[in-house]
C-alpha positions as CSV (number, residue, x, y, z in Angstrom):
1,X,25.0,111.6,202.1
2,X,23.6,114.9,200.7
3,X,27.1,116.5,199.7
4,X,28.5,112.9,198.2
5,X,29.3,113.9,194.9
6,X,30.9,117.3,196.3
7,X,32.9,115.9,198.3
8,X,34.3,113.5,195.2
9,X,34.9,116.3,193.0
10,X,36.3,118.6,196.0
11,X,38.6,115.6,196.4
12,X,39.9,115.5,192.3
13,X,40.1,119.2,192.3
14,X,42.8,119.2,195.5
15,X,44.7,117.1,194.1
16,X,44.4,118.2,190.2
17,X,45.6,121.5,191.7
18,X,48.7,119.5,192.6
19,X,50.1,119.9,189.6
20,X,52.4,122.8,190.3
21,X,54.9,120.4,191.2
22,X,55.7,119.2,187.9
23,X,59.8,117.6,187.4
24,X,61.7,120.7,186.9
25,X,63.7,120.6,183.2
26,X,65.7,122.9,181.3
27,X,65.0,126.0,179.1
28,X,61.1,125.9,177.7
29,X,60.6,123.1,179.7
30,X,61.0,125.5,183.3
31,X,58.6,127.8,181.4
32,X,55.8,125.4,181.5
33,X,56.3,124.0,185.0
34,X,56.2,127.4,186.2
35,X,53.0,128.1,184.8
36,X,51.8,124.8,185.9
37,X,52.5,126.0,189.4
38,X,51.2,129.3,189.6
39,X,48.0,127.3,187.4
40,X,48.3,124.8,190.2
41,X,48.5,126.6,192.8
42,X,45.2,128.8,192.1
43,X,43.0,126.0,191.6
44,X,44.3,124.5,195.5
45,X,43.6,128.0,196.8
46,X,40.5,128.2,195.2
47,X,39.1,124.2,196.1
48,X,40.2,125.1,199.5
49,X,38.6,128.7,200.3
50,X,35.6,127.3,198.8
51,X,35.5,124.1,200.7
52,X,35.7,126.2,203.7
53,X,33.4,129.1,203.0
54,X,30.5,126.3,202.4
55,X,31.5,124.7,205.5
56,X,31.0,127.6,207.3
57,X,27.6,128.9,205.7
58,X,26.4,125.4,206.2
59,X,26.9,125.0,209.8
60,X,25.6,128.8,210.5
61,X,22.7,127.6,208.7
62,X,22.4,124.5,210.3
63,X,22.9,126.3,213.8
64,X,20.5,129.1,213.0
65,X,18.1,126.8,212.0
66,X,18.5,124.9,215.4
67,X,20.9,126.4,217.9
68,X,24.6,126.3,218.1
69,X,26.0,123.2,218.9
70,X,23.4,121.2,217.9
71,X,23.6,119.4,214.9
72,X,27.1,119.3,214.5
73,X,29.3,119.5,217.7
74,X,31.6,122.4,217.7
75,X,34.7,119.6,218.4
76,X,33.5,118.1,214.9
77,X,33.9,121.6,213.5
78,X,37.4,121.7,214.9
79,X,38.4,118.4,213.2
80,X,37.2,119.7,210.0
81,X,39.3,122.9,210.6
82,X,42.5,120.7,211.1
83,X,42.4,118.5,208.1
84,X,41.3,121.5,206.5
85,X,45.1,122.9,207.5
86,X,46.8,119.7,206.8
87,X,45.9,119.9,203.2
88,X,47.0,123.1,202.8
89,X,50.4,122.2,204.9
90,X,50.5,119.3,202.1
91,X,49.6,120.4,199.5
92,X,50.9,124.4,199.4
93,X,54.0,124.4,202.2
94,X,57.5,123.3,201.7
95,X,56.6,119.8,201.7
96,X,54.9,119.8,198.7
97,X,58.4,121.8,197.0
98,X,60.7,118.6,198.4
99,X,58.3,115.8,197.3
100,X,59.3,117.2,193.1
101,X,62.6,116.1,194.8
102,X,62.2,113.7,197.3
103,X,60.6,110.1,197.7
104,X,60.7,110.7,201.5
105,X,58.7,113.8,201.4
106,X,56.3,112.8,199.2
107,X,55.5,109.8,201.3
108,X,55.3,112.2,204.0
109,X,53.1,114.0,202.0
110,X,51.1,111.2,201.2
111,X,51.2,110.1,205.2
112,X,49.3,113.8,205.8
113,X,46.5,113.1,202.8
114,X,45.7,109.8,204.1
115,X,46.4,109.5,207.7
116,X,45.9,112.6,209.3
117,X,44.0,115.0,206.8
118,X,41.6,111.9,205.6
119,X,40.3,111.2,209.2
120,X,40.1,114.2,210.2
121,X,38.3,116.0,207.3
122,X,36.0,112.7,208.0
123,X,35.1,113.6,211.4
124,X,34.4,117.1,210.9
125,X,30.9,115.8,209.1
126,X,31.9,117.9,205.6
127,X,29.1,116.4,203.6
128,X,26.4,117.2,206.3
129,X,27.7,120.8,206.0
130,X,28.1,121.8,202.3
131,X,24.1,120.2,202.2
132,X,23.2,122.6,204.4
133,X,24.9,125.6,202.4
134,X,23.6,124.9,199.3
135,X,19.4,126.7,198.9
136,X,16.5,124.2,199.7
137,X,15.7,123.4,196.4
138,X,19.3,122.6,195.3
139,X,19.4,120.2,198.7
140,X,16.6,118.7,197.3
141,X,17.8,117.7,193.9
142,X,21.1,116.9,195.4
143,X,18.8,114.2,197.8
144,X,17.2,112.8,194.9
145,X,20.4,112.7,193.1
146,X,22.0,110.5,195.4
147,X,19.1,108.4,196.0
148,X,19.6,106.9,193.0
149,X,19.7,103.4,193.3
150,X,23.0,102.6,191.4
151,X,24.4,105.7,193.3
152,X,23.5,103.8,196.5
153,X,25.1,100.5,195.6
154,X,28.3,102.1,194.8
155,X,28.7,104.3,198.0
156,X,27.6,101.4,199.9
157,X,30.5,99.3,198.5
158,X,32.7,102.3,198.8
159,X,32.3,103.1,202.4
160,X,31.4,99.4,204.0
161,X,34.5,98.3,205.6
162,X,35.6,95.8,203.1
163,X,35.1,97.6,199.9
164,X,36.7,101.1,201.5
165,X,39.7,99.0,203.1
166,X,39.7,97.1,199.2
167,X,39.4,100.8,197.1
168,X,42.4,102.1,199.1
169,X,44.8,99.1,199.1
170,X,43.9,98.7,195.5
171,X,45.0,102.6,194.7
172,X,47.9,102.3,196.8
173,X,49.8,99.4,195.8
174,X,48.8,99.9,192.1
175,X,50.6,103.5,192.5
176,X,53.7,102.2,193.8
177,X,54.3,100.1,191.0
178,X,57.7,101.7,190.0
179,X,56.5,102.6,186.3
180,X,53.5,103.5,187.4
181,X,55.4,106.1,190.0
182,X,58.1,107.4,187.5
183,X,55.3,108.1,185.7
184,X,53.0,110.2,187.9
185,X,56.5,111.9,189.5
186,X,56.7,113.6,186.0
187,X,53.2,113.9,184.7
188,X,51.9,116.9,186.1
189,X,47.8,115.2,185.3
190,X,49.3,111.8,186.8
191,X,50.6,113.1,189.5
192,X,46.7,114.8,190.3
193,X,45.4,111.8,189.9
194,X,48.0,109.8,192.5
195,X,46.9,111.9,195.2
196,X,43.6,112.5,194.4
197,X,43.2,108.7,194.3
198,X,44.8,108.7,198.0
199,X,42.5,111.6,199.4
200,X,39.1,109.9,197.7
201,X,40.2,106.5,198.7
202,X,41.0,107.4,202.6
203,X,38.5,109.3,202.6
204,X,35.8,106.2,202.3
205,X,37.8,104.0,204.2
206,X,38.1,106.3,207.0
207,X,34.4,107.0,206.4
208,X,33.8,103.5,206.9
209,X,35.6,103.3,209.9
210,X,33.5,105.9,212.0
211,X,30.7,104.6,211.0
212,X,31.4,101.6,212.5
213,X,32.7,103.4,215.5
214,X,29.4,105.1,216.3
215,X,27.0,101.9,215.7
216,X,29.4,99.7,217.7
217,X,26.5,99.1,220.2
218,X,24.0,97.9,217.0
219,X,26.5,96.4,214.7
220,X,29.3,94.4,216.9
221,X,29.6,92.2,213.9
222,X,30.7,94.9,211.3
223,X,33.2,97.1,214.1
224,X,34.9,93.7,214.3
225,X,35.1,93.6,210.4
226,X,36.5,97.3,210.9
227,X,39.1,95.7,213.1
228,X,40.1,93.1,210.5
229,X,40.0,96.0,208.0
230,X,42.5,97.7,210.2
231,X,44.8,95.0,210.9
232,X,45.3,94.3,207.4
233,X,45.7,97.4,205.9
234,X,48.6,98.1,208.7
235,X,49.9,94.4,207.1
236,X,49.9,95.4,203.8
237,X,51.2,99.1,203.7
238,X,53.9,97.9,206.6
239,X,55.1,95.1,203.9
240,X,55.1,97.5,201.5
241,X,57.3,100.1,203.7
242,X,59.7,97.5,204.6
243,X,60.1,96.2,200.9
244,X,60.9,99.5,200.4
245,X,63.5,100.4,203.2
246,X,65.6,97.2,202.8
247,X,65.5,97.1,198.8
248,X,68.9,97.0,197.7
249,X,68.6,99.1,195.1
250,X,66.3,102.4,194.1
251,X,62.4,101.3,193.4
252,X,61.8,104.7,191.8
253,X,64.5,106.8,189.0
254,X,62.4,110.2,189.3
255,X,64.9,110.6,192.3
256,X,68.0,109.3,191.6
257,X,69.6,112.6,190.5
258,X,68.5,115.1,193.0
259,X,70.7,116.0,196.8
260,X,69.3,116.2,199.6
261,X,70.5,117.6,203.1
262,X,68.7,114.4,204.9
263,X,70.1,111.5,202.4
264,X,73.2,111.2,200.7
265,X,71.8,108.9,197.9
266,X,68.6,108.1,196.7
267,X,68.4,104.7,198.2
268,X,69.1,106.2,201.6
269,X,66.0,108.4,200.8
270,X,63.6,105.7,199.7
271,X,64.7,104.0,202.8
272,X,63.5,107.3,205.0
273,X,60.2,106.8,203.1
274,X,59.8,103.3,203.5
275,X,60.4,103.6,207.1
276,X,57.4,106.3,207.5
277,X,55.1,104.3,205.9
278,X,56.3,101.2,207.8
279,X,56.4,102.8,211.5
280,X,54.3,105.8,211.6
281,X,51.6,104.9,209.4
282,X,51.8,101.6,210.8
283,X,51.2,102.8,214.4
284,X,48.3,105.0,213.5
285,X,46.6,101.7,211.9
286,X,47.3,100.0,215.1
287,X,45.8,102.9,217.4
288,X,42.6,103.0,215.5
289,X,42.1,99.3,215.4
290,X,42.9,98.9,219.8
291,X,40.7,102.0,219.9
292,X,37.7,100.1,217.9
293,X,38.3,96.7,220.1
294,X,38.4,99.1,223.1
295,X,34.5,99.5,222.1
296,X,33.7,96.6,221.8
297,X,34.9,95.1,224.8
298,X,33.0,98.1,226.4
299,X,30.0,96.7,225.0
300,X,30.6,93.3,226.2
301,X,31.2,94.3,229.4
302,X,27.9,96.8,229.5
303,X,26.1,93.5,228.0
304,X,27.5,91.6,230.6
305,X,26.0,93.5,233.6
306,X,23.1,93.7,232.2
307,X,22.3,90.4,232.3
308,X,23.5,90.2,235.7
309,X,21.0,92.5,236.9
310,X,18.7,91.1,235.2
311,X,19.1,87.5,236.9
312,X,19.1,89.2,240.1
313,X,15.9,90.8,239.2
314,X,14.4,88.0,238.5
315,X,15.5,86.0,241.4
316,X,14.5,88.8,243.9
């Protein structure tokens, strides 16, 4: 928990740097959204290479101070290296030039900030590691800092299950409202904040999530809630794909005048995004759910035998 509020503002500022991809307009309009995309473009650069360069101090320290490997495993450090990437494939490659254009590929984009980037950042431990960059006295102001007791309440809501399964459905649906979209599709500041709501939000619940994968064997009672959190957030975001793909008409008029080579109108191509939210994001909801239950059967099954032994034990 000692890099909690980093990781917050390292969230805002990825996704305030987003801004580069502003609608494109006419005359002294394309003026300003080219400056907003070299602007926004620096500051994702810059939130990234430092993001990384305090990863990496913080686990040499942590490694000199103990030995490599210990302390954070180096399969954690590769984690953190591929979400790293996946934000930078989102937020800086070609994807990130169709989303001004194209519903499908900005819920592609969104799919990589909160399905595979999210998780991944998670696992890599990135909070553990920008502690341990930061000088001693600095780690411990940031300690006290965050053991603040209304501090504590509100991380505890925002990464327990519930709450973190709550926080992300809440941001989600709320930004698909189809004013709510327009809107952020051609506000470069609205648009920041749609996906850096997405990152912060995926980022506790999939916080949540491995927390309750590693105390399984303590806390069967909140991986099952995990489960349920699971399930319902593949419900809900799969409803909200399918509304999507068979609406009869466009949700969204930010697209509605721009050709694509994958979709010949701009229903076809909200269609194409409803159907990666619906199937793809879906499945990976389902995976981590039979991956969690997979656990706990485990520890049934280990609780199981040892009882048997135990009654054998006893009788011998």
């Amino acid at each position: 928990m000692h890099g909690v509020i980093g990781a917050v503002g390292f969230a805002s500022i990825v996704r305030f740097a987003s801004a580069h991809d502003a609608s494109v307009r006419v005359g002294v309009a394309d003026l300003g959204a080219a400056a907003s995309s070299d602007s926004g473009t620096a500051w994702i650069i810059a939130a990234l290479g430092v993001s990384a360069l305090c990863y990496g101090v913080g686990v040499i320290r942590l490694w000199h101070a103990s030995a490599p490997g210990r302390g954070l495993r180096i399969r954690e450090g590769i984690c953190f290296a591929a979400g790293w990437s996946l934000l930078a494939i989102a937020l800086l490659g070609p994807i990130d030039t169709w989303a001004a254009r194209s519903f499908a590929a900005h819920m592609a984009q969104h799919e990589i900030l909160m399905l595979l980037a999210a998780p991944l950042l998670v696992a890599g431990r990135p909070l553990a590691m920008w502690a341990w960059a930061l000088p001693f006295e600095e780690r411990r102001r940031t300690r006290a800092l965050v053991s603040n007791a209304a501090w504590r309440r509100w991380w505890r809501f925002a990464t327990r299950p519930m709450g973190a399964t709550l926080l992300q459905l809440i941001g989600l649906l709320a930004w698909h409202v189809p004013a709510a979209f327009d809107r952020a599709a051609t506000h470069a500041g609205l648009h920041a904040l749609q996906h850096a709501t997405f990152l912060a939000t995926a980022l506790c619940f999939w916080w949540a999530m491995r927390v309750s994968e590693q105390r399984v064997d303590r806390d069967a009672r909140g991986a099952a809630v995990s489960v349920l959190a699971l399930f319902c957030t593949m419900i809900i975001t799969g409803a909200l794909g399918a509304l999507l793909t068979f609406a009869p008409a466009p949700w969204y008029h930010a697209y509605t005048d721009s050709p694509l080579p994958w979709a010949g109108s701009a229903l076809e191509d909200q269609q194409l995004g409803g159907l990666m939210m619906w199937v793809p994001g879906g499945t990976l909801y389902l995976v981590a759910a039979l991956m969690l239950v997979r656990r706990l059967l485990l520890r049934v099954d280990r609780g199981k035998r040892a009882q048997r032994i135990a009654v054998v034990s006893c009788g011998s």
